[in-house]
C-alpha positions in Angstrom: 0.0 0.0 0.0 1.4 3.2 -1.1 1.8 6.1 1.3 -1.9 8.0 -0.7 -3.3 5.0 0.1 -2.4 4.7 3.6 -3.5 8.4 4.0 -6.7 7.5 2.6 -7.9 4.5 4.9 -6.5 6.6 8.1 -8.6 9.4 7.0 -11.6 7.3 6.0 -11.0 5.5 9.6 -11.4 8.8 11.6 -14.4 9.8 9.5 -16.1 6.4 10.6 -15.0 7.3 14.1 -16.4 10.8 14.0 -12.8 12.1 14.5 -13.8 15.0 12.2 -10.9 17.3 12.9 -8.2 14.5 12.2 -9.9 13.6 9.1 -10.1 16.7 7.9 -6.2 16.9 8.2 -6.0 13.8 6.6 -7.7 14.7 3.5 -6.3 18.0 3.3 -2.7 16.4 4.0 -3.8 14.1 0.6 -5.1 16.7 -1.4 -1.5 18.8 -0.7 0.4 15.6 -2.1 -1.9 14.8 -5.2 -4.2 18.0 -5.5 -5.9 15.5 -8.6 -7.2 13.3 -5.5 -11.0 13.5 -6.5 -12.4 11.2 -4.0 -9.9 13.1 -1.2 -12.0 16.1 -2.2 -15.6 15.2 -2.1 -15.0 13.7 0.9 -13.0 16.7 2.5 -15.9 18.5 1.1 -18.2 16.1 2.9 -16.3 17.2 6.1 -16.1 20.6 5.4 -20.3 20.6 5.2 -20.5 18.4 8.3 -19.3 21.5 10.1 -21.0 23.9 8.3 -18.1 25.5 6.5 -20.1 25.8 3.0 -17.9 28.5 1.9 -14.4 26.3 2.2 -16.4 23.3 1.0 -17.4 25.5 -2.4 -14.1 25.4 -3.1 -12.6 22.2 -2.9 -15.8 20.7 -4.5 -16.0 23.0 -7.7 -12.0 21.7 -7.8 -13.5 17.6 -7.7 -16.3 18.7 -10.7 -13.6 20.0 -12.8 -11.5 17.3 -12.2 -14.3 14.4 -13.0 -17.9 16.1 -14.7 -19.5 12.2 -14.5 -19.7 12.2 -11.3 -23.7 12.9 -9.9 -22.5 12.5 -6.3 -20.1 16.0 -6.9 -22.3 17.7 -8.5 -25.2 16.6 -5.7 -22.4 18.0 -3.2 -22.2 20.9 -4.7 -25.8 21.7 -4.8 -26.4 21.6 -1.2 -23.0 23.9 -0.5 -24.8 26.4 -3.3 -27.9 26.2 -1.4 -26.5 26.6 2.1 -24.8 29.8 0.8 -27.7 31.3 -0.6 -27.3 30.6 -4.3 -30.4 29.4 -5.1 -30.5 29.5 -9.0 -27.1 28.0 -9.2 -27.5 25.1 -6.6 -30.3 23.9 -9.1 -28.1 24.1 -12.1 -25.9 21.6 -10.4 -29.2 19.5 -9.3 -29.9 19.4 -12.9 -26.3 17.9 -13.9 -26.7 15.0 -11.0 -29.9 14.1 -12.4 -28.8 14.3 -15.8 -26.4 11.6 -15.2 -28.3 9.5 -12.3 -32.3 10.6 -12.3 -32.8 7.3 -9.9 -31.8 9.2 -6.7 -34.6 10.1 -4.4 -33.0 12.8 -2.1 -31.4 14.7 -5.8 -35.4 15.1 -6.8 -36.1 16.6 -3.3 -33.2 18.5 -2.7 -33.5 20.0 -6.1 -37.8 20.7 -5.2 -36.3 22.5 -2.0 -34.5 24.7 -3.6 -37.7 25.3 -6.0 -39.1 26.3 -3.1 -36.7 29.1 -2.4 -37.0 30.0 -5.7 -41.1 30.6 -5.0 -41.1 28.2 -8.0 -43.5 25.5 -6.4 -45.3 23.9 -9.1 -42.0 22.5 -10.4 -41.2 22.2 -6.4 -44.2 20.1 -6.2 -43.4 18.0 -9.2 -39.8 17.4 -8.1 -41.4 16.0 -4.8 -43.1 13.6 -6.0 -40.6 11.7 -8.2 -38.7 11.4 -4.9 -41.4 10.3 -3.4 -42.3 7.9 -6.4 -38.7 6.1 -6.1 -38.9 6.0 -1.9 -42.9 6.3 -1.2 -41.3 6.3 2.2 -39.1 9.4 2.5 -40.7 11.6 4.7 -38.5 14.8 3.9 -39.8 14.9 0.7 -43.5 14.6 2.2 -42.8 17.3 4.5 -41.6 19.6 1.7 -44.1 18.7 -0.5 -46.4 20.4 2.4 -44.5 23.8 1.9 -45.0 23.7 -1.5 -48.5 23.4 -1.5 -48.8 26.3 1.2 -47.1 28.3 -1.1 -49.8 27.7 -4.0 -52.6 27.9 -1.4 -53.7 24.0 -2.0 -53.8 24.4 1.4 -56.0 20.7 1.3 -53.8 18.8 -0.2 -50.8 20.3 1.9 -52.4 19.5 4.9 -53.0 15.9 3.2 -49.3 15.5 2.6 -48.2 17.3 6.7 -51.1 14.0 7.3 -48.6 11.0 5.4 -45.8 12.1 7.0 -47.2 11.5 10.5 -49.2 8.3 9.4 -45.3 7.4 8.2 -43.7 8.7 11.9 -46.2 10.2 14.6 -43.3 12.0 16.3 -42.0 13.6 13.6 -41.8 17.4 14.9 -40.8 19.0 11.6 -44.5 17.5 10.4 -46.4 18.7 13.1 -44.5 22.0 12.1 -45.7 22.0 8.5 -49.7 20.7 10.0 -49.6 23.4 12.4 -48.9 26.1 9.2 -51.2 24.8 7.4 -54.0 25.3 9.8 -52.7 28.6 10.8 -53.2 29.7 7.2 -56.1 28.1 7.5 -57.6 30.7 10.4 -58.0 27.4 12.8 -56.0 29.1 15.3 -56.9 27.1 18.5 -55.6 23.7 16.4 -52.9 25.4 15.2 -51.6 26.0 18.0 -52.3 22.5 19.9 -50.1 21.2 16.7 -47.3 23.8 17.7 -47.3 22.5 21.2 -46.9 19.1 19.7 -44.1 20.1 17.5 -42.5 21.9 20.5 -43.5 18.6 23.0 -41.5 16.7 20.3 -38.3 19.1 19.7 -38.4 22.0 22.3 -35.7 23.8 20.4 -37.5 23.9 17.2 -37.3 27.8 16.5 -39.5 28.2 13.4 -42.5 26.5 15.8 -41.8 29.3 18.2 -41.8 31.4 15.0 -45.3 29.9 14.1 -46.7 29.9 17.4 -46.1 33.9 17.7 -47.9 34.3 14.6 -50.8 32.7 15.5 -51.0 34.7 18.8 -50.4 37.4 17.2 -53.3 36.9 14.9 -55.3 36.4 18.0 -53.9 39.6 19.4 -52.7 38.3 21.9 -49.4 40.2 22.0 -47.6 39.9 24.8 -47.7 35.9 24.6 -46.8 36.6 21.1 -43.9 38.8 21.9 -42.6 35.7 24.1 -42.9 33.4 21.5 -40.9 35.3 19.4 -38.7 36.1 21.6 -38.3 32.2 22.7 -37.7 31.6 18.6 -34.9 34.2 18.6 -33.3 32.5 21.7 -32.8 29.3 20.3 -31.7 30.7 16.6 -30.9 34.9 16.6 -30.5 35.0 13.5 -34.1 34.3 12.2 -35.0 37.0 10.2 -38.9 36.6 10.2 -38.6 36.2 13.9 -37.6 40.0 14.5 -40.0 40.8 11.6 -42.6 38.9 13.7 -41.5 41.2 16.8 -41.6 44.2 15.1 -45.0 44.2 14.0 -46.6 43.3 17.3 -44.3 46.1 18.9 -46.3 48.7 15.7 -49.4 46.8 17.0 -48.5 47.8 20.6 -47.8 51.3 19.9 -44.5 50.5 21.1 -42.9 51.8 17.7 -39.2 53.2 18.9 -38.8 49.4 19.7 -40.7 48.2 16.8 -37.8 50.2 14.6 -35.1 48.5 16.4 -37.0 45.1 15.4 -37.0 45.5 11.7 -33.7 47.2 11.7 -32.6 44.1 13.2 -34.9 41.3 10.6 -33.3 43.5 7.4 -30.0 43.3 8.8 -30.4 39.7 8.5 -32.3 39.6 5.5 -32.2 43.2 3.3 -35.7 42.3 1.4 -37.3 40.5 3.7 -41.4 41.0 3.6 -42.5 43.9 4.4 -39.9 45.1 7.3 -38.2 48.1 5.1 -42.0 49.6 4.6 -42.8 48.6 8.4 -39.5 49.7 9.3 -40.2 53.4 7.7 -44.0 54.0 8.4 -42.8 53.2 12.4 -40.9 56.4 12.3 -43.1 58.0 10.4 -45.4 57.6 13.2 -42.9 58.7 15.4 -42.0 61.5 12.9 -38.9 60.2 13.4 -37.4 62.5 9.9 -33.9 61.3 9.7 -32.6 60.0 6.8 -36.6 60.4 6.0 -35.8 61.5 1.8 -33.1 58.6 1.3 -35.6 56.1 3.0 -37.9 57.0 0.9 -35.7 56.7 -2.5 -35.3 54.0 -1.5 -38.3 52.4 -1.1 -39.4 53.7 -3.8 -36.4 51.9 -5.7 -37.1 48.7 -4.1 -40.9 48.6 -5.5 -39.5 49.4 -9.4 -36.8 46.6 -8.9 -40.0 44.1 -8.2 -39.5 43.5 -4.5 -41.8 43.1 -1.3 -40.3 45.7 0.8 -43.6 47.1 2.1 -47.0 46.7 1.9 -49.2 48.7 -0.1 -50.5 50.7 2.8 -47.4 51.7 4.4 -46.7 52.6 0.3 -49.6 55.6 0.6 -47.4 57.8 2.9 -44.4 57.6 0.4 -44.4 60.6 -2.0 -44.5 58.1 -4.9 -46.4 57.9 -8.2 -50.2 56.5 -8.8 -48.0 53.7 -11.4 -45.3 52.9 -8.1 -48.4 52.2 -5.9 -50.0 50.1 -8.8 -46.8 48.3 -9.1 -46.5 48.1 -5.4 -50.3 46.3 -5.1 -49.4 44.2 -8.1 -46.2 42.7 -6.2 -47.9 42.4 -3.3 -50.8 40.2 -4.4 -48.7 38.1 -6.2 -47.1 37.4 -3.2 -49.4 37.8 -0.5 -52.6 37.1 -2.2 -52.3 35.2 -5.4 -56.1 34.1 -7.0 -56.9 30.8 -5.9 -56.9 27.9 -7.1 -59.9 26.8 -6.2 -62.5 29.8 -7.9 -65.5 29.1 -5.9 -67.8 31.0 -8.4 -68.0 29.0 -11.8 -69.9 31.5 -13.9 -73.3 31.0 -13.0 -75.9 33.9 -13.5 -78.1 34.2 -10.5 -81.4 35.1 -10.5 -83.0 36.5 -7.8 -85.8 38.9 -6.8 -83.4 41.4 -5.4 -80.1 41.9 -5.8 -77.8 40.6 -3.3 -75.3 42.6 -1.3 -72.7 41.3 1.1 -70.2 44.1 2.9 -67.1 42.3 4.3 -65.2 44.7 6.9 -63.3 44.0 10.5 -64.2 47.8 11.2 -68.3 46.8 12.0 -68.5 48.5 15.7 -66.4 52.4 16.5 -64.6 52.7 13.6 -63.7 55.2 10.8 -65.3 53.3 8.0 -68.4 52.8 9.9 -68.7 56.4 11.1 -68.9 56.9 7.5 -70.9 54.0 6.5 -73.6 53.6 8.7 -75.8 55.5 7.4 -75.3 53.8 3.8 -76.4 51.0 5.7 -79.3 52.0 7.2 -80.8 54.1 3.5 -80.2 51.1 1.6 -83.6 50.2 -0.1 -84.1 47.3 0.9 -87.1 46.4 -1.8 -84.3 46.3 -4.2 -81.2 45.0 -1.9 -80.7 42.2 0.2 -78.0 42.9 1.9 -75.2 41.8 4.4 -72.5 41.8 6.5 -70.0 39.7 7.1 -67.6 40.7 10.2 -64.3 39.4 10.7 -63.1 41.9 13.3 -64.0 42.1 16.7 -67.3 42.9 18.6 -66.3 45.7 21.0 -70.5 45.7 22.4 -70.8 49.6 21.4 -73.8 51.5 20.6 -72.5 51.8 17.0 -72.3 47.8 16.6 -75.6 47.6 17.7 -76.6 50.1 15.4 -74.9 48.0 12.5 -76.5 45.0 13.2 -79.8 46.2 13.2 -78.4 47.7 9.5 -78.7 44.5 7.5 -80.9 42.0 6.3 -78.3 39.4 7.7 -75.3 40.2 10.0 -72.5 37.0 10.0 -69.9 37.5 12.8 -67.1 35.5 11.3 -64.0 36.4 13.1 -63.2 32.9 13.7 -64.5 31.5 10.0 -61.4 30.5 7.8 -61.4 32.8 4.3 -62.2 29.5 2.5 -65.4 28.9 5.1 -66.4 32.6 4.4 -65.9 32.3 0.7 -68.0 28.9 0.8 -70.7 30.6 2.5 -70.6 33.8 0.3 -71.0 31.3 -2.7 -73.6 29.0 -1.2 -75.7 32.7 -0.2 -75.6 33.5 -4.1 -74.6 37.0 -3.3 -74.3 38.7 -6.3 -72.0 41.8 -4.8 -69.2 41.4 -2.7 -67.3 44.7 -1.6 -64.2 44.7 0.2 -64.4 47.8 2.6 -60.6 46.6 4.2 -58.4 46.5 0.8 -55.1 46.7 2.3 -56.0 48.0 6.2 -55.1 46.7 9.4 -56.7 42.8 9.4 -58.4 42.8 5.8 -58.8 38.8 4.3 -57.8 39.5 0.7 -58.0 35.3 0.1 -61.2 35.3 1.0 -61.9 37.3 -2.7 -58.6 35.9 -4.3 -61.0 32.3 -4.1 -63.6 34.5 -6.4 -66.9 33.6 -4.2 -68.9 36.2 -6.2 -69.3 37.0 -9.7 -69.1 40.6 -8.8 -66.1 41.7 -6.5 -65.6 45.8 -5.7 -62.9 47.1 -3.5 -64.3 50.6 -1.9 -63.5 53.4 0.4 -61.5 51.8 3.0 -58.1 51.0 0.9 -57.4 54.6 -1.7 -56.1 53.4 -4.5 -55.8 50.1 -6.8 -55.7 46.6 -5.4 -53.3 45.5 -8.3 -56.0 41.9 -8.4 -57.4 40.6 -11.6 -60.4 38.9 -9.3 -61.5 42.3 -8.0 -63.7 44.0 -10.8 -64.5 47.4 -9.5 -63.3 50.3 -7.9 -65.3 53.3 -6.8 -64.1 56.4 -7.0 -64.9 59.9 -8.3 -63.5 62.3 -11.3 -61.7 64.2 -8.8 -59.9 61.7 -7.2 -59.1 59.6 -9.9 -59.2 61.8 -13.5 -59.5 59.6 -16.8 -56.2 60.4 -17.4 -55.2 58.0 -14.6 -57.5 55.0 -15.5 -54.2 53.4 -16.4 -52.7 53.3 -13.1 -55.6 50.9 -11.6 -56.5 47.2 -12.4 -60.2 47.5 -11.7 -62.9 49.4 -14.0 -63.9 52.6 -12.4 -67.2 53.6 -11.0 -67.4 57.0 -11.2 -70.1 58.9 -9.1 -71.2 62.2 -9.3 -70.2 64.0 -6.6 -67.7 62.6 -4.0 -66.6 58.7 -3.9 -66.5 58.9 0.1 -69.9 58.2 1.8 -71.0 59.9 5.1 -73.5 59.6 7.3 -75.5 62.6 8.6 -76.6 61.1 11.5 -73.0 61.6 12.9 -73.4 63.1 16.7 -71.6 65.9 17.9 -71.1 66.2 21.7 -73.1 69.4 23.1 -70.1 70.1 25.7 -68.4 73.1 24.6 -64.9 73.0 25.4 -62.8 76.0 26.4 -59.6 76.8 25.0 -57.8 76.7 28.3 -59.0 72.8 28.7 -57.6 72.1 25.3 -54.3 73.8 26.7 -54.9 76.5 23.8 -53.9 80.4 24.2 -56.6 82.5 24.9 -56.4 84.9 21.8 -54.6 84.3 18.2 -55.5 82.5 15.4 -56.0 78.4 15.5 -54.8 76.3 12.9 -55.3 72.4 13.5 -54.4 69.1 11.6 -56.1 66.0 13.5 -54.5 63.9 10.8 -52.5 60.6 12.5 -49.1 61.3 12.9 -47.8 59.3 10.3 -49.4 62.3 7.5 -47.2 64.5 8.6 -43.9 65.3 6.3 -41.1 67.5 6.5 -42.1 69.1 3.4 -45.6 70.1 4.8 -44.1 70.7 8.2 -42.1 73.3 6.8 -44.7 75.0 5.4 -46.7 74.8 8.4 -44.0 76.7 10.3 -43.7 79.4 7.7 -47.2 79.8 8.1 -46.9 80.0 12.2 -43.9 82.5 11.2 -45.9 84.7 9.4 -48.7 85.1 11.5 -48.3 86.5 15.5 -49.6 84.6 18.1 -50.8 81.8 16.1 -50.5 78.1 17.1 -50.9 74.9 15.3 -53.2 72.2 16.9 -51.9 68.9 16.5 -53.2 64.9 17.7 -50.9 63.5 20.4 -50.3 60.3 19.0 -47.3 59.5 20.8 -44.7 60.8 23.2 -42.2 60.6 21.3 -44.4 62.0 18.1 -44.8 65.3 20.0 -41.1 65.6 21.5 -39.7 65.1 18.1 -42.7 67.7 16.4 -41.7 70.0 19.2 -37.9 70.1 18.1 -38.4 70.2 14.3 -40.6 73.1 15.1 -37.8 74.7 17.7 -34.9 73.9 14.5 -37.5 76.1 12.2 -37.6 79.3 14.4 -40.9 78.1 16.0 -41.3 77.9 20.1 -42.3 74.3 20.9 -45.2 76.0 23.6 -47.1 77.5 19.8 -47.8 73.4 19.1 -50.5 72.4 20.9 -51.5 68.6 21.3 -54.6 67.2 21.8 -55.2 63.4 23.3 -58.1 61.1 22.3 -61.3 61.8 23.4 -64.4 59.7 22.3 -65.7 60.8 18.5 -68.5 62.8 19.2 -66.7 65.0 22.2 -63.4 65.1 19.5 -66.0 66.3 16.7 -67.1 68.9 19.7 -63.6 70.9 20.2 -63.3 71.1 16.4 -65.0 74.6 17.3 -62.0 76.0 18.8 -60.3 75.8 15.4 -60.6 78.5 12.4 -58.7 76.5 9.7 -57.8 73.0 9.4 -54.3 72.2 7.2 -54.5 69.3 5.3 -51.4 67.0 4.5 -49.6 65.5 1.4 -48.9 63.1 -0.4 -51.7 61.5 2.3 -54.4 63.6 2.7 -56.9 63.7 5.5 -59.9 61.6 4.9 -62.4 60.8 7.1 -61.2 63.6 9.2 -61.8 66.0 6.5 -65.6 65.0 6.7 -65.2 65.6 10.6 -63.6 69.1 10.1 -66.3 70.2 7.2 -69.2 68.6 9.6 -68.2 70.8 12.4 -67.7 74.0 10.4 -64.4 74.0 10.2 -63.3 74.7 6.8 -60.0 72.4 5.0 -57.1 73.8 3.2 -55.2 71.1 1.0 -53.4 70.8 -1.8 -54.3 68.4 -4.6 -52.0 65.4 -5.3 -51.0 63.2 -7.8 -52.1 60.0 -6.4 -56.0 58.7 -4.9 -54.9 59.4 -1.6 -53.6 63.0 -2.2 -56.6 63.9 -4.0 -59.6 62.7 -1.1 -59.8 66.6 0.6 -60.9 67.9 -2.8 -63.1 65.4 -3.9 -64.9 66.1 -0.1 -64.5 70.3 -0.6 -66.2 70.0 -4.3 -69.0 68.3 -2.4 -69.8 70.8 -0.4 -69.1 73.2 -3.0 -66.1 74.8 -1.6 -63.2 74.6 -4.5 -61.3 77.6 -3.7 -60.1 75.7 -0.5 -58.0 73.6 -3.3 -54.7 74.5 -4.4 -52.6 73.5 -6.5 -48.9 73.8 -5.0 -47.1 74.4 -2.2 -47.0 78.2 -2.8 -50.7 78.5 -3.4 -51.3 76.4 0.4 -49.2 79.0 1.5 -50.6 81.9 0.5 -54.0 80.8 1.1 -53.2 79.9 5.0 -52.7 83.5 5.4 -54.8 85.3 3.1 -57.5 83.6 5.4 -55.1 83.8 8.9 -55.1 87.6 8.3 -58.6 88.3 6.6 -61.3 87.4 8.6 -63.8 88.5 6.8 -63.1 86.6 3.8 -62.2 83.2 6.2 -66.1 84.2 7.9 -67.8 84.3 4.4 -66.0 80.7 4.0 -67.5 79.4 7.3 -71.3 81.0 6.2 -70.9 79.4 2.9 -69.9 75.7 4.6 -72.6 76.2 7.3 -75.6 77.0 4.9 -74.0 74.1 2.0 -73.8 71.5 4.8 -76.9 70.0 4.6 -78.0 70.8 0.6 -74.6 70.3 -1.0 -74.0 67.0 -2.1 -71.8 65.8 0.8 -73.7 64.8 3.4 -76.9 64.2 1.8 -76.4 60.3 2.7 -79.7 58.9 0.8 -78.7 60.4 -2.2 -75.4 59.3 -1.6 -76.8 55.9 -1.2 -79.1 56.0 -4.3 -75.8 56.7 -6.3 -74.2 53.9 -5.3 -77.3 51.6 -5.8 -77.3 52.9 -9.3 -73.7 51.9 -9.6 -74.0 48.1 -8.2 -77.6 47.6 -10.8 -74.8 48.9 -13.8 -72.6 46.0 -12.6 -75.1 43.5 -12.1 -76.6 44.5 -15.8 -73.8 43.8 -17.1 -73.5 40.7 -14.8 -76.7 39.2 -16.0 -75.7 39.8 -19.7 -73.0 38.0 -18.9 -70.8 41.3 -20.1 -67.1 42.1 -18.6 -66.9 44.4 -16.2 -66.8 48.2 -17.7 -66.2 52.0 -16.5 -69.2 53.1 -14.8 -70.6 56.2 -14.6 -73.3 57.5 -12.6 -75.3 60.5 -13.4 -77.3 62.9 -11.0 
């Protein structure tokens, strides 16, 4: 036996004694004396994975393919070490060459469908799958991955099904109750889903991405804080578990707790740059905060991120960006592909229903004190009902209010569904033959997009509480009005446009406003000088209208600006931007939350509400113009900048519109210092309040009735949808 040889079996003998370090030495010790030794280094490769060195494996096993290209087993090394390092796309191009020259190995096909998966490629994932599992119908990785894949395409049945053979294969198999308990989490059957986490956990205590899925649940459930623990348990056992800190930073926004919530999502995209969401997260945290530093480059780039095709935000967090009407249709567009992809399984099959009446089913979480509903209600209530049948479906929470009540005495048929999976509300939309199916959530705080990406209804409308496009070929109709979204932006929206007469945005005029009249002392206001207010959430506010807002203060004595609280560290951070302008902090005032109808009250202590951009105010420009209190804004470019003046040509008051920063300007103190012209505006919105279009809800009503019998015509024609517009 030659001296190679000897080397060789002494190396081989330590391997089979897992005496890794003296093997390693071995090899490498052969490799320096015949550096052609190809079986010296796969196997120093095989080593060097062993201890997770995939980098200094790469290298000695792109050395052993050179050396011998028919060898599957090198090129099957080299895939995993590709994989490990992150190379997706090139792992599977080595996959490919193994099964090229040996397609009989089970764990090639399954490797390769993993790395499919990564890819987000899960048809061919699922494919891949099952030719491993055809060659070894026992091989429970390939089971298990099988599962992912399926998630991933929403066959959420069938992944469940194939979670179910793994642990009819091996009942203690944590990494299956993993995948089950996914599955069911997906599938909104929290309570099971967690019971399968425990399992998982029972199994393998240290499995992090259980932890992982357990905090999700809970945090579906709101139940934060045992959330925040679970998260926190996943990141003990594995720190470096990117969806983890994501996990931790959106219960922390949840929580208010958004300084911390920063730190989270700093930390998830140091880990992983374009992971879901957290750079979008990450910046409308601070925005909240207004938190400006760095605020223009983070926005760039953002806005660089959505034209390069990635999920760095979602849609909503989009709005507050100064970017285009076709960034935020590219934005929605990525983000139902991703998030939301049309189903599979499209529940409505092209029937035509006929029914007496047509059939109207509202799905919202916001059914009890909300924004939407303060709007809504009354819509609700004027609906004719000789015409309509219609319905709610709740999946948010009953918080036993007076307005709830009022809500569920609204509707023909009220369906609390918080705990019915999207595929259970879908069913029962379909088996209810509802005809219309409006989404009043779009891309807001717990909205169930898969319940419409399954296509329960032949007619699917996304409406006032998301403003702008859904970027989803399954929903059909937007509403909307010329002012917010002119023709020559039709292109910027996937849906056909309903366009009514006067103002998209419903209200009711039933709204209550407190009797009490509040002093300016209570509200911590100055006794004399001009009041200018902006009750818009923090996260409106800019730099860029912030400045203005303190040349304004500048310009006119005594003045102060009234502002929502928000947050503490919101006002201590407004406060020094307005001390770095010139401005004393003591001329901001801040006002804390108050119930609606008392907050509607000390509106009166205000003479001019500012608007913001590129978000403008929306409901609470209808609570300003209810009160009396007339709006200044400036138009914008997108459906969210453009609300304030679709609500002031309601109410017939266009001259509060202008056009750029200059005109806002000028306008704040033409009416600041002229109070007879800024009194004429008052009389004018006092005596238009109740005839002008605005807050005339049955009309308002009858115009969106006409709109839903122009979809349904078309619907029983069996015509596509098509641009609707509704006269007077």
């Amino acid at each position: 036996m030659n001296a190679e040889d000897q080397i060789l079996q002494d190396a081989l003998a330590a391997l089979s004694q897992q005496k890794i370090s003296e093997a390693e030495r071995l090899f490498r010790e052969l490799i320096r004396i015949k550096p052609t030794h190809v079986a010296a280094l796969n196997l120093l490769t095989v080593v060097l994975m062993s201890m997770e060195r995939f980098a200094e494996a790469e290298e000695f096993i792109e050395r052993a393919v050179n050396l011998n290209d028919n060898s599957d087993v090198s090129f099957y090394n080299y895939g995993l070490i590709l994989k490990r390092l992150g190379k997706a796309t090139e792992a599977k191009q080595q996959f490919d060459k193994a099964l090229h020259l040996n397609s009989g190995v089970y764990e090639t096909w399954n490797n390769r469908g993993t790395v499919f998966n990564d890819l987000e490629q899960y048809d061919q994932a699922v494919s891949d799958f099952d030719k491993a599992i055809s060659l070894n119908p026992n091989y429970l990785d390939a089971f298990c991955n099988k599962g992912r894949s399926l998630i991933g395409l929403k066959r959420l049945d069938e992944a469940l099904a194939a979670f179910d053979k793994a642990l009819a294969l091996k009942p203690g198999l944590a990494e299956a109750w993993l995948g089950r308990s996914s599955v069911l989490a997906e599938l909104k059957r929290h309570e099971e889903a967690l019971a399968a986490f425990d399992k998982a956990l029972t199994l393998k205590s240290d499995l992090a991405e259980a932890w992982l899925g357990r905090g999700s649940v809970l945090a579906g459930l709101k139940r934060y804080e045992e959330a925040l623990a679970a998260f926190d348990k996943a990141l003990t056992l594995k720190s470096d578990l990117a969806e983890a800190w994501l996990g931790r930073g959106s219960v922390l926004a949840e929580l208010k707790r958004y300084q911390k919530a920063v730190y989270a999502f700093d930390k998830a995209l140091a880990l992983e740059p374009d992971v879901l969401a957290a750079e979008g997260s990450r910046l409308h945290c601070k925005m909240r905060l207004c938190d400006w530093s760095d605020l223009a480059v983070e926005c760039r780039h953002l806005i660089s991120s959505v034209k390069d095709n990635k999920t760095n935000t979602d849609p909503f967090a989009f709005l507050t960006v100064s970017a285009s009407a076709e960034d935020q249709l590219k934005c929605a567009k990525l983000w139902v592909n991703k998030r939301f992809p049309r189903s599979d399984n499209q529940i409505w099959r092209g029937e035509i229903y006929k029914h007496e009446k047509i059939r109207i089913a509202y799905v919202s979480a916001d059914f009890h004190q909300h924004a939407t509903t303060h709007l809504m209600a009354g819509v609700f209530e004027e609906h004719d009902k000789s015409r309509f049948e219609v319905s709610a479906i709740s999946i948010g929470p009953d918080d036993a209010s007076e307005m709830r009540q009022r809500l569920k005495g609204s509707f023909d048929r009220f369906t609390d569904a918080r705990t019915f999976s999207d595929d259970e509300i879908a069913a029962r939309v379909r088996d209810a033959e509802i005809d219309i199916l409006v989404d009043l959530k779009g891309f807001t705080q717990d909205a169930r997009t898969d319940i419409f990406a399954c296509r329960p209804a032949p007619i699917q409308v996304n409406y006032l509480g998301y403003p702008g496009t859904m970027g989803a070929d399954y929903i059909d109709y937007l509403v909307a009005d010329q002012t917010v979204i002119p023709k020559s932006h039709q292109a910027y929206y996937t849906e056909k446009l309903v366009y009514l007469p006067d103002s998209y945005q419903a209200n009711d005029a039933k709204r209550t406003v407190s009797s009490k009249v509040f002093t300016r002392a209570e509200c911590g206001i100055p006794e004399k000088g001009f009041v200018f207010c902006c009750f818009n959430n923090n996260h409106k506010i800019v730099p860029e209208v912030f400045d203005c807002w303190m040349r304004i203060l500048q310009q006119i004595n005594d003045s102060v600006l009234w502002l929502l609280e928000g947050n503490a560290t919101a006002v201590s951070n407004l406060r020094k931007e307005a001390a770095a302008r010139g401005i004393g902090a003591e001329r901001l005032v801040f006002a804390p939350f108050m119930p609606p109808s008392d907050h509607l009250a000390r509106h009166r202590l205000a003479d001019l509400f500012l608007d913001t951009l590129p978000f403008n105010a929306h409901t609470t420009t209808s609570d300003a113009l209810w009160t009396g209190l007339p709006v200044l804004t400036q138009i914008g470019e997108t459906f969210a900048g453009r609300v304030a003046a679709s609500l002031l040509n309601a109410i017939d008051l266009p001259e509060l519109i202008t056009s750029t920063r200059q005109e806002y300007f000028e306008l704040a103190i033409t009416l600041a210092t002229g109070p007879e012209k800024l009194a004429a505006i008052k009389h004018r919105l006092s005596q238009n309040r109740l005839v002008k279009p605005l807050f005339k809800t049955q009309l308002f009503t009858r115009h969106i009735e006409q709109s839903y019998e122009a979809m349904y015509e078309r619907y029983q024609a069996d015509l596509p949808p098509e641009n609707i517009y509704v006269s007077r």
